[in-house]
N, C-alpha and C positions, 0 to 999 in steps of 0.2 A: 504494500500500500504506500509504503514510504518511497518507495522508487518512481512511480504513478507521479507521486505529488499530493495522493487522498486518502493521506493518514488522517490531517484535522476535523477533511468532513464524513471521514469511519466512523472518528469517535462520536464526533457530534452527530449518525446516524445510530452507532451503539448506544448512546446516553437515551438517545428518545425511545430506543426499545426499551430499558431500561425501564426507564419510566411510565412509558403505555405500550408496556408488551401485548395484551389482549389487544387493543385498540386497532395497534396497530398489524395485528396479523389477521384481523380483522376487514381493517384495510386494502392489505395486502391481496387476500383469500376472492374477494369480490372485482377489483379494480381488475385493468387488463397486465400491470406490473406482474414480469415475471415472479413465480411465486419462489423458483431458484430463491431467489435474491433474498427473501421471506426469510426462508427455511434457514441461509449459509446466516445471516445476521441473525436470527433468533438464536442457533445456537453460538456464536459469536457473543451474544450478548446475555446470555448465561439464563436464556428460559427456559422454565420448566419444561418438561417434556408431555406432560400428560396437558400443562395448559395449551402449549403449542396445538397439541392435536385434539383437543378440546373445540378452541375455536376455528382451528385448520378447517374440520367436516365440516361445525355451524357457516363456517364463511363459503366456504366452496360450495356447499349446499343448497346456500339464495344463489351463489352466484349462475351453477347450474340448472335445478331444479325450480325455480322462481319463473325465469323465462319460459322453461319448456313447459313447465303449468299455466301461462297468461296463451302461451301460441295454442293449447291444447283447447281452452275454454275461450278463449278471444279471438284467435287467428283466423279464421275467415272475416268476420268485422272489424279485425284491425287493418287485413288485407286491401279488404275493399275498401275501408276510409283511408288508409297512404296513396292508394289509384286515386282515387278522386281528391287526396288535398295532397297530392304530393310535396308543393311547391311549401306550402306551411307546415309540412308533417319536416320536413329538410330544415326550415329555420328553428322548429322548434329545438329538433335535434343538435345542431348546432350549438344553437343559446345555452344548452341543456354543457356542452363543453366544454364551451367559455367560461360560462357560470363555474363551473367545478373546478378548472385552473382559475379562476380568480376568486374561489373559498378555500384552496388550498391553504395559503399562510393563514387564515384563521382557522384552520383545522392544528396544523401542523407548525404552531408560533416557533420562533429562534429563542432558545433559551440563554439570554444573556450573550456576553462578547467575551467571556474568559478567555477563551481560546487565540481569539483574532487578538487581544491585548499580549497574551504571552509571545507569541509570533513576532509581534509589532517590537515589544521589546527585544526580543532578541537581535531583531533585523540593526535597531537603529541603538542597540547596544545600550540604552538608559532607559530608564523607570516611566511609567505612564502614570497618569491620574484616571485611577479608577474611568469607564463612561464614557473618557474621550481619547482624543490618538493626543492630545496635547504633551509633551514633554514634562516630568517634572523639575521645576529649577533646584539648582545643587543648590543648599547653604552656606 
C-alpha cells in the first residue's frame, strides 16, 4: 500500500470499518462496489467473522432477491410504463445517481484531518496548529 502511495487513505478506509463495520458491509453487500474489496478490508480491519457474514446474506439478499421479487410481481407494469415514459423513467434514473454521489459525504463524513496534519508535518518538517496547515511559530 505504501509503494501505491494509499497507505493514508487504507487507514482512513480501515478506521471507518472500524467504526461502522455492519454499516458498512452493509453498504458494500447492496451497492455495485466490488464486494472483493468488502470482504479483503473487513478482514483487514479486524471484523468479526460471524458479523461479517451476518450482514454479508442480509445485504446480498435485498441486493439480489428485492429486485427479482419487484420484476416477478411488477415487471410486466413496470415494463410497459418505461415503453411508454421512457424518456422520464431515464431522468429519473439518473437523478436517482447523482443524488446518491452527492449523499455520499453525508453518509460517509471525513473523520477529522489527523492524518493529513501528520503528513503535513512531516513534509514541511515543523509542528502544525491543530485544524489548520498554519505553521506553529518557535518561541
Amino acid at each position: 500500500m505504501e509503494f501505491y502511495g494509499a497507505g493514508a487513505g487504507f487507514d482512513q478506509l480501515r478506521d471507518s470499518f472500524v467504526a461502522n463495520g455492519a454499516f458498512m458491509i452493509m453498504i458494500g453487500a447492496v451497492t455495485p462496489i466490488p464486494y472483493k474489496i468488502i470482504t479483503i478490508t473487513s478482514g483487514v480491519a479486524g471484523i468479526d467473522i460471524w458479523t461479517f457474514i451476518l450482514y454479508g446474506i442480509i445485504g446480498r439478499g435485498l441486493r439480489f432477491f428485492v429486485p427479482c421479487g419487484l420484476f416477478y410481481f411488477f415487471g410486466p407494469v413496470a415494463s410497459t410504463f418505461i415503453e411508454k415514459h421512457k424518456k422520464w423513467a431515464g431522468w429519473v434514473m439518473l437523478a436517482a445517481v447523482i443524488g446518491g454521489f452527492a449523499a455520499a459525504p453525508l453518509l460517509f463524513p471525513k473523520h477529522g484531518t489527523e492524518v493529513t496534519d501528520k503528513v503535513f508535518e512531516q513534509t514541511i518538517g515543523t509542528d502544525i496548529i491543530p485544524g489548520s496547515l498554519a505553521p506553529v511559530q518557535p518561541k
